[in-house]
Structure formats: structure tokens, C-alpha cells
N, C-alpha and C positions, 0 to 999 in steps of 0.2 A: 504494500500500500504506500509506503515514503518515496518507494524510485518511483510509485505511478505520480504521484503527487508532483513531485519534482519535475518529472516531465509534462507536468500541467494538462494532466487530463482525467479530469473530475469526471464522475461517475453522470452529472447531470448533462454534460454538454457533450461525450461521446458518443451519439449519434446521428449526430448535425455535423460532424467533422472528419477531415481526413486527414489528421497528424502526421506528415509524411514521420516514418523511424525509421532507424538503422540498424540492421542485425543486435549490431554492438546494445542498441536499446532494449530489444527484449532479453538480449542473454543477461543483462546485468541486473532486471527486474525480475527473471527468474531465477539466477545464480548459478544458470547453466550456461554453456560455450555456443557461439554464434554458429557454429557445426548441428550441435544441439537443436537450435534454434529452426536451422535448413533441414532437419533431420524430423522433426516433428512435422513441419510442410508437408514435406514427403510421404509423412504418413498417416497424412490428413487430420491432423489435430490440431491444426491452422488452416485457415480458409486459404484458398490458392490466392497466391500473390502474384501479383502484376508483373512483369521486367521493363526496363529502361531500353531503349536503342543496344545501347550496350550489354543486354544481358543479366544487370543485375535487378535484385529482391528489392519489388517497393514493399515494403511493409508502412501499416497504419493505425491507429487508434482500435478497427476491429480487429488487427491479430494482438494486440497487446489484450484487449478483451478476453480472446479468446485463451490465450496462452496462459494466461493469472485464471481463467474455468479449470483450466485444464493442471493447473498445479495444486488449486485448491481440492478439486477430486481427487489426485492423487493419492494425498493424505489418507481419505477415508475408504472410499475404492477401488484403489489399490492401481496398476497399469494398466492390467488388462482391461474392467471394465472401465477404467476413466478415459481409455481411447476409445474402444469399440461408443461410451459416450458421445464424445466430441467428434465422431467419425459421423456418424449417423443423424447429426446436427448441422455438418457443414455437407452432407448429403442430400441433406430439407426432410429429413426422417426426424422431425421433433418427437413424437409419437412413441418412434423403435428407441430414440436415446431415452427418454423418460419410461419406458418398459424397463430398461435396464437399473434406471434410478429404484425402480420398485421392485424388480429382482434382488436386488443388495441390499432393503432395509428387511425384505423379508426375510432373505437368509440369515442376518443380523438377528431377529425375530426369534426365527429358529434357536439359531446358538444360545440367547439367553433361556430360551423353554428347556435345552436340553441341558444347559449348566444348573440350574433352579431342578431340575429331575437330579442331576449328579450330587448336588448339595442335601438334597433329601433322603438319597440313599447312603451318601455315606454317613447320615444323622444314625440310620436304621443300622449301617456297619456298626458303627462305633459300637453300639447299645447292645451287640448281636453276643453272644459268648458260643464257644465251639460248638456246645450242642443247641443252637436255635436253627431253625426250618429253613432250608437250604445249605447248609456245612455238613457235613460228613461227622460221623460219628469218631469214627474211626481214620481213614483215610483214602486217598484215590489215585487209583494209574492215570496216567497221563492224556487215553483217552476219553477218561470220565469227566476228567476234569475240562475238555475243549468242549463233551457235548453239554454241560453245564451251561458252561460260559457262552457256546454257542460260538465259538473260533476254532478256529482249525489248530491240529496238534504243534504246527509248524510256528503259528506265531504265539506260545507257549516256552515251545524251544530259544524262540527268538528274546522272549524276555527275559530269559534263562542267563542266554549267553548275554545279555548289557544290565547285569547282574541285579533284576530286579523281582527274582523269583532266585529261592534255593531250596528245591526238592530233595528230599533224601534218596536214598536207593535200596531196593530189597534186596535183604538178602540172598544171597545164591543167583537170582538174577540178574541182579543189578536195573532192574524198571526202577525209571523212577517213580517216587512215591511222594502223593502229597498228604501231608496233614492238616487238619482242620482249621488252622490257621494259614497255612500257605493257600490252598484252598481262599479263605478269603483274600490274603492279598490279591489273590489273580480277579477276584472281581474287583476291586479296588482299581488295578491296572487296568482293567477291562473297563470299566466308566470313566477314566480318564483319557487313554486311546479314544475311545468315541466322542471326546469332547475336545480333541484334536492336540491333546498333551504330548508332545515327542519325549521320546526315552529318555534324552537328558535332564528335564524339566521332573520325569517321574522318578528318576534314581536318590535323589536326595529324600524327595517324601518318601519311596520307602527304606529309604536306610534310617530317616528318624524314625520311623514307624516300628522299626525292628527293635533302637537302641529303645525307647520307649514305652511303647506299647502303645501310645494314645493317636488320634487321628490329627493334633492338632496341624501337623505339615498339610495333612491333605485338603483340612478347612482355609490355610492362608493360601494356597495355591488357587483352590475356588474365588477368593476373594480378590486370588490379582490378577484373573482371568476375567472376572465380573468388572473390575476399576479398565483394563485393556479394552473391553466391549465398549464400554461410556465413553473413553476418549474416542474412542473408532466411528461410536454413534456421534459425538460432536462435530468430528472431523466430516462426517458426511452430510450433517447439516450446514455446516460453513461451503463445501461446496457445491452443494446446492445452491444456496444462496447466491454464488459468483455464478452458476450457469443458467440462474435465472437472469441475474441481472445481463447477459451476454444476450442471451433470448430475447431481452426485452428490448434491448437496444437494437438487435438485427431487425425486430419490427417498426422499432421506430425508424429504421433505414431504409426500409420497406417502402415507407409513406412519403410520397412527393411531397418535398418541401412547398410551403404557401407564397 
């Protein structure tokens, strides 16, 4: 907003105007490289620019517009949909870009529905002791325990080996063997995987979970999974807000001046 500022072009007067700019102007407004800059053109996340006799990029007030839509989505968005966005905007797909706007709050939507499930069950974990309704009594081979969990023996093994499971082994045959606690860790891992935790992120909670017994690790991980979504959720009302205001201006440019 200060480099837009500075190159004097207030949010009320661009669309009545064509601020001739210079590469050098949007890459320094977006804090990317004038390559950067050509590179986005090219991939239609700026409206096509003019050339001079000679060949070069007129750029103007609507690719500054656009380019500051296009960073503010970024944020919340992510790349993929903030172009496919701003692709299908400078296509005159207003429509198909704002379907996308509402595929990404809904999946937003989703991940909070299914973190608020993950947080309710590991309420029911904590609370659970070896012999409550779904743990084993006793204990379970390794196929028992994937058709439990409802995952394959393989990504068992796989949590196995980024050490966040440790099964014992029977004797004489060496299967491994779960106990009623291990057992529950794997659902423990198993509603964090689905709530898109990578092994790295789950290895500390359950290694406090081991030294301790209690779920507190798994509760602050929920929490700053939940604080991650709210910024994410900001981040996409702020650009919204820029690609409305881009929208509103390319209508106002629409309209023969009086």
C-alpha cells in the first residue's frame, strides 16, 4: 500500500486513469524482480500489456491493480488457486474466478469441521483407559490393527519406521505386536494424518505423549492448527477484498467516460 501510495494512485481515481509504469514499478511494489513481473504477464495474472514501436511493456494503473489482487491472494490461497483466480478474471470468466473464491472458503470450512471432530476425539482419547470400547484387551497383529484404523498395513509400517509407533514383537515369530496403548497411539496418529499433520509435526507429540502419559502435546498442536486456519481465513478475506476492488475498477473502465 506505501509504494502504491507513492506512486500516486489512490484507490478512488484508478479507473479514470492510465498511469503509464515501468516494470521496475510493479516489481518494487510487489518485492519481486521485473522478470517476475514479465513472468506473471505471461501467465496471465496481469492483463496483457501493450508494447511500444520498440517492443517494450506498457504497463499501467490496471496491472498495478491487478498484480497487488494477485499478491494479496497469494497469502490466503495459496499459487495455484490465486492464478487459476486472476486467470479466469483477465479471461472475463468473473463467475469461474469467484467459483474458485468459494471452493477455498469451503475447503477452509471443511478443515475447521474436521479439526473440531479431531479435538473431540482426542477429548474421548485422553479419558479412554486400555480396557474402554474400541482398544484391545489384550493386544493386536498388525493386520488388526490397519483394519481398525481403516489404513493399510503399509502406512502402519510407515509410522513405524519415523518413529512414531513402537510395536513389540512375538515371540518365536517375531509379528509385531500391538498393545492397548500402542493401539491407541495409532489412532491418535491416524486423526492427525487426516487433519493433514506431517510426521515431523506428529513425532514430538508423540514422544511427549510416551514420556508423559497425558495428551497435552496433542491438545497444543490442535490449537496451533486452529490459530494457522484464522490467519489463513484472514489472509483470504484481505484478498478478496483487493480483487474486489480490481473488479470494480475494471467496471468502472468498462463505462464511457461523460
Amino acid at each position: 500500500m506505501r509504494i502504491a501510495a507513492n506512486l500516486q494512485i489512490p484507490g478512488a481515481t484508478l479507473a479514470r486513469r492510465r498511469t503509464p509504469l515501468r516494470p521496475v514499478d510493479l516489481a518494487r511494489a510487489a518485492g519481486v524482480s521485473t522478470q517476475q513481473i514479465r513472468n506473471y504477464e505471461d501467465a496471465g495474472i496481469l492483463p496483457p500489456a501493450p508494447r511500444t514501436a520498440s517492443g517494450y511493456r506498457r504497463y499501467d494503473d490496471r496491472h498495478m491493480r491487478a498484480l497487488l489482487a494477485y499478491r494479496a491472494l497469494l497469502r490466503g490461497f495459496g499459487p495455484v488457486h490465486a492464478r487459476a483466480i486472476m486467470q479466469a478474471v483477465h479471461e472475463g470468466d468473473v463467475a469461474g474466478a469467484l467459483a474458485v473464491v468459494d471452493a477455498c472458503h469451503a475447503a477452509l470450512h471443511e478443515e475447521r469441521r474436521s479439526l473440531q471432530a479431531t479435538s473431540e476425539a482426542l477429548e474421548i482419547i485422553a479419558r479412554r483407559g486400555p480396557d474402554a470400547a474400541g482398544l484391545p484387551r489384550s493386544g493386536m497383529r498388525i493386520g488388526e490393527v490397519a483394519a481398525l484404523l481403516r489404513v493399510r498395513t503399509s502406512a502402519l509400517r510407515v509410522w513405524e519406521a519415523a518413529g512414531l509407533l513402537a510395536p513389540g514383537r512375538e515371540p518365536g515369530t517375531g509379528y509385531r505386536w500391538f498393545g492397548p496403548a500402542e493401539v491407541g497411539h495409532a489412532q491418535m496418529i491416524k486423526m492427525l494424518r487426516d487433519n493433514r499433520y506431517p510426521l515431523d509435526q506428529i513425532r514430538p507429540i508423540m514422544d511427549r505423549l510416551r514420556r508423559t502419559g497425558g495428551t497435552e502435546e496433542l491438545h497444543a498442536a490442535v490449537a496451533r492448527r486452529r490459530e494457522e486456519l484464522t490467519r489463513r481465513a484472514a489472509a483470504m478475506l484481505a484478498g478478496a477484498a483487493r480483487l474486489h476492488d480490481h473488479l470494480s475498477a475494471a467496471r468502472e473502465d468498462a463505462v464511457p467516460a461523460q
